[in-house]
N, C-alpha and C positions, 0 to 999 in steps of 0.2 A: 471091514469091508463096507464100503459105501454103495447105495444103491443108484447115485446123479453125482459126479463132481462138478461143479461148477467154477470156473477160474476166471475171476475178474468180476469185481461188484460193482461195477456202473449199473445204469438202467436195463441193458439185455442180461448180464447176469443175474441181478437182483432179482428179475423181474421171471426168469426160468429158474432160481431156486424158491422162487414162490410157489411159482406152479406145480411143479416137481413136489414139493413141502406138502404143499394141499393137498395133494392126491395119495398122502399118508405113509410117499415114501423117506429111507435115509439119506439126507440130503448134505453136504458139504459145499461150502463157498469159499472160496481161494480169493483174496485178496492181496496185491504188495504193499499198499501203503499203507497208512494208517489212515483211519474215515473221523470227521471227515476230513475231503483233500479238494484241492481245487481241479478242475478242467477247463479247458479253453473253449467254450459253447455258449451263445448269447443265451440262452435259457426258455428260448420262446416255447411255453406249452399249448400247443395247435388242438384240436377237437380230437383225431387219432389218437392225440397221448393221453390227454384226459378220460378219453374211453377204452383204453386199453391200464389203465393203471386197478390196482386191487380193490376188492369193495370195502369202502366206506375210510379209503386212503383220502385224507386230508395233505392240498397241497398248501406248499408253505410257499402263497404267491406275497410277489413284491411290487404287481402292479397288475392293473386289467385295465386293456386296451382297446378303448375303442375309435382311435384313428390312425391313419398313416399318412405322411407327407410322403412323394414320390418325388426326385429329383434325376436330373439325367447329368450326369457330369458337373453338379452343385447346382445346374440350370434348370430353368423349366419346373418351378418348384407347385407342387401342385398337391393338397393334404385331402383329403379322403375319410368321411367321418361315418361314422355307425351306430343306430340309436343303441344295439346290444353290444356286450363284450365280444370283440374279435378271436381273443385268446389271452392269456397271463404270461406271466413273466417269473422267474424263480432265481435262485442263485443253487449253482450245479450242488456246492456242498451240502447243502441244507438238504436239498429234492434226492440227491442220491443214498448221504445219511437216512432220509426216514421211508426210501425204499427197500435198503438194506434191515431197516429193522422191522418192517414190517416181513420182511423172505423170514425173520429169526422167530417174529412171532406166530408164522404158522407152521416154524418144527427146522428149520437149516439151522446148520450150525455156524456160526463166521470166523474164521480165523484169518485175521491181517497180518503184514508183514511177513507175508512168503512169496517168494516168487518162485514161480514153475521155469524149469528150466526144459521139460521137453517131457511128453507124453510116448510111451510106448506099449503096443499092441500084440509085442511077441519080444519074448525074451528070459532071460532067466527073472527079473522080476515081475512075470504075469503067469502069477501060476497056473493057470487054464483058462481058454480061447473064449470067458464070456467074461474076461476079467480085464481091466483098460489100469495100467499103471501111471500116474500121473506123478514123475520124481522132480522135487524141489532144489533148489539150488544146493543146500546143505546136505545132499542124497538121500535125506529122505524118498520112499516113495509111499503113494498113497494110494489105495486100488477102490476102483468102482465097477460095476456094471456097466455106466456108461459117463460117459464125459463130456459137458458143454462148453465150448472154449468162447469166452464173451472177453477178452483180453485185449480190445481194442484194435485201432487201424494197423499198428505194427506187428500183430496177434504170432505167437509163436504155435499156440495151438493153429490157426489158421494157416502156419505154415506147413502145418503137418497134415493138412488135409489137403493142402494144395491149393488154396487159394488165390483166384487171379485177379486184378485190377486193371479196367481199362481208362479210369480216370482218376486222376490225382491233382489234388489245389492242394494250394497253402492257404491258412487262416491266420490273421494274425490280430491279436486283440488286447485291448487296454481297459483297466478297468478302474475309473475317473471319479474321485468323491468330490463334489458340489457343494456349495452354499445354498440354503432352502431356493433362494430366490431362481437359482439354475433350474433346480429340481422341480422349481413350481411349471417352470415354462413346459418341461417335459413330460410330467404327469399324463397316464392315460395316452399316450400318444408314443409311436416309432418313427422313423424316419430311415426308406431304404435309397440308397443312391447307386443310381446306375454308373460302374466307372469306367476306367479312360482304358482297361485290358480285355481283349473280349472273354466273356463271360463273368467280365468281375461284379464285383456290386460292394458296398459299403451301409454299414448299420447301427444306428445307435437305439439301445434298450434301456428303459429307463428303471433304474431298480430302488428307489427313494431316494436315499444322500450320494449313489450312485450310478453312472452313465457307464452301461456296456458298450466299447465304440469298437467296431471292427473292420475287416476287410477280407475278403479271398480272391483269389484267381490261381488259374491252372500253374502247377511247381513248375518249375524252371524260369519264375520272370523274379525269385527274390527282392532285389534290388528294387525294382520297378511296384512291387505289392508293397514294398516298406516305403517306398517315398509317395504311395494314395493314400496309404493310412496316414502318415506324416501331415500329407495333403488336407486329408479329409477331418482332421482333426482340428488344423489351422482356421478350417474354413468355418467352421462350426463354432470359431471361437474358444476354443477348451483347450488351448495350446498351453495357456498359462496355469493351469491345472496340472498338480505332479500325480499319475496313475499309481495306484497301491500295487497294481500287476501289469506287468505287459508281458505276455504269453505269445507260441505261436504251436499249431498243430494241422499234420496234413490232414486231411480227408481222402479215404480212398473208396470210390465205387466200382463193384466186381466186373467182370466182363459176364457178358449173359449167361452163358457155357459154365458158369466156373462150380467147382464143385461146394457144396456145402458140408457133405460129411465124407467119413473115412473110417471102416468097420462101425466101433464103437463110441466113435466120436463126432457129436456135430457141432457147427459154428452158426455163431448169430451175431447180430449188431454189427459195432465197425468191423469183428474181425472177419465178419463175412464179406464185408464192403458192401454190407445195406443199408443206403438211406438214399434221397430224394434228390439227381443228378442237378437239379437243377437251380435250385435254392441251397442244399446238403444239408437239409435238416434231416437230423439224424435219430432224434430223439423218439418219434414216436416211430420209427422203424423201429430201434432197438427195443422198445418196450413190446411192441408187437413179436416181432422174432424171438426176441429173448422166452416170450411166453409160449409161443407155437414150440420151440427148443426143448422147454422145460418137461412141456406136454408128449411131445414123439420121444424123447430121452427115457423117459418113465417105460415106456412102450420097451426102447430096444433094451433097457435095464432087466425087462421082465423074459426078452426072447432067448430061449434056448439053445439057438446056434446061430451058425453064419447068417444062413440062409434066411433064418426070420428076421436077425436083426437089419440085414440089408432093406429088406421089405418092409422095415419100418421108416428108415433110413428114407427112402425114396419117400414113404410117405408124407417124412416133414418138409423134400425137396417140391413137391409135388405144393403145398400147401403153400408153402413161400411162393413159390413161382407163379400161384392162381390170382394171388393178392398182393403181396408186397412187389411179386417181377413183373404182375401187368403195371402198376406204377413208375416202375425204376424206368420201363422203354418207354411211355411217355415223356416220363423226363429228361430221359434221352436227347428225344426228338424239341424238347423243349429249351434243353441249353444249347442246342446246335442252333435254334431260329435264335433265341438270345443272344448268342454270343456275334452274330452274326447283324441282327435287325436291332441293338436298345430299344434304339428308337421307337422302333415301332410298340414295341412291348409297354413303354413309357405312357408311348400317345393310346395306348387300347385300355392300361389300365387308369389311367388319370381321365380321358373325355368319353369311353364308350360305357354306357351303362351295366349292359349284361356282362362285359371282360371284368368289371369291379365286382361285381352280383354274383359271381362264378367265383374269384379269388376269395370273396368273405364267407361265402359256403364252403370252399375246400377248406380253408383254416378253421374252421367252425366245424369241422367235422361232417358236414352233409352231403357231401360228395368229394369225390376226387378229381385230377385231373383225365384218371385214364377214365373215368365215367362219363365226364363231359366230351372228351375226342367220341368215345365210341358212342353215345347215345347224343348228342345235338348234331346234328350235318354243318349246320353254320360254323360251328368250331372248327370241325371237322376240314373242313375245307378252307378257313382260313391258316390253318396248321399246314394243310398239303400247299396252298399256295406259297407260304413263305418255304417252306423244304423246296421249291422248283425255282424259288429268285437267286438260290446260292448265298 
């Protein structure tokens, strides 16, 4: 008997069997693959994730940034510099491998190469109603107190809780090995382009003899997201360059209402569909959730019955929703003016001073977006003015 199962070792997983571990309970981690493995995520580590990551976790960055070129459709190209670090850059396997061992080194156990086929909370494999059975493809099952499903955007845990989605993109990404002389041009430096789908944008991340090159926009334009990357690729010059990966993965964000747990079981990261609607950096949501999970987890693992463990339940809903869902509705509100204005977005963060001075403090960890809507008026109201042009 387990007192946290945790399913799925990315960053929200990892990151709640840590928390869960520290707090001195029995802690399990579910894995299907073998670690490490790759993900399809440019790897950008923002100020959030670096302050949410465990004490005295060393990352294993591959670049620190401190400029961005802004392009609107390859045009309008305009680069943007910073005397400090903007944020690093990492490759998924590395940062996730030495997340996962640092969950092992303060007491979780990892077991990869299982996959959960389905969680159950009544049945003849739970033998009493403080018990969460989590049975494996192979029928195994494996019982805990409590269960944190971190199993990603497709999350079968999260299907058991009932989770909802009201936005979904495709991503699709290539991962490009260079000759120094490439790699020297891109050093310290990103480049985001605004593209030809509304709400799309296009990215390349420089990771040494390697260029992250990607692309999203909302699912259903396929065809059309593979011929921007194709596009954006060509234009960049890197066409004749063979990618070691080309990947692709959707992204899904929750609808506001949606649930996060279900008795003894809560969701975090993508399988909650938490991260930043507008940009869909995911990363330091999941590492944030993952940790608040791990933490309310511990909680309904200790509670008695129904009744308590609900009210812990709420607790962790209650906590997401103060901090990571005042975020997600600004972003909301912010890929609706994106998808809508580039342009505008283009001309605010490339010629106006405080739109670029706002962007390098959010990524930098010093504030947020939903801090600047609600605490500057001038934001504020250039926010409501573009939501009333349509």
């Amino acid at each position: 008997m387990w007192d946290v199962v945790v399913v799925g070792a990315g960053p929200a997983g990892a990151s709640a069997a840590y928390a869960a571990a520290v707090a001195g309970r029995r802690v399990l981690l579910l894995e299907k693959a073998e670690l490490p493995r790759y993900k399809t995520c440019g790897g950008g580590i923002i100020g959030p994730s670096r302050d949410a990551l465990p004490p005295g976790f060393e990352l294993p960055l591959r670049d620190r940034i401190n400029a961005v070129t802004f392009t609107l459709g390859g045009r309008l190209t305009r680069t943007r510099k910073s005397k400090n670090t903007l944020f690093g850059l990492v490759n998924r396997p590395e940062f996730d491998h030495a997340l996962v061992t640092a969950a092992e080194r303060a007491g979780a156990r990892v077991r990869t190469g299982v996959t959960v086929s389905r969680v159950e909370q009544h049945g003849p494999a739970v033998p009493d109603r403080r018990t969460v059975a989590v049975v494996l493809s192979g029928g195994e099952s494996v019982l805990a107190h409590a269960v944190v499903g971190a199993d990603g955007s497709a999350s079968r845990i999260g299907a058991h809780v009932g989770v909802r989605m009201d936005q979904v993109d495709l991503g699709l990404e290539v991962e490009i090995p260079v000759p120094p002389t490439v790699a020297e041009d891109w050093a310290g430096r990103v480049l985001l382009d605004w593209g030809p789908l509304p709400g799309s944008y296009g990215w390349v991340f420089p990771k040494g003899d390697t260029l992250t090159v990607g692309v999203i926009a909302a699912r259903g334009e396929g065809a059309r997201t593979k011929r921007y990357l194709e596009d954006f690729v060509g234009r960049l010059g890197l066409a004749g360059f063979e990618p070691s990966v080309s990947s692709g993965h959707l992204t899904r964000c929750r609808a506001e209402d949606s649930p996060l747990s279900r008795g003894r079981v809560l969701v975090c990261g993508d399988a909650a569909g938490l991260l930043e609607p507008w940009t869909r950096e995911g990363i330091s949501f999941a590492l944030r959730s993952g940790r608040l999970a791990g933490e309310w987890a511990v909680r309904v693992a200790e509670s008695g019955d129904a009744v308590d463990s609900r009210r812990q339940a709420l607790g962790y809903a209650h906590a997401i929703g103060s901090d990571l869902g005042a975020e997600m509705s600004v972003g909301r509100r912010l890929h609706q003016v994106f998808a809508r204005h580039p342009r505008a977005m283009h001309t605010a963060l490339t010629s106006l001073p405080p739109a670029w001075r706002a962007f390098t403090r959010v990524v930098r960890g010093a504030t947020t977006f939903a801090e600047i809507v609600r605490n500057q008026p001038m934001a504020r109201r250039a926010l409501e003015a573009l939501d009333r042009r349509g």
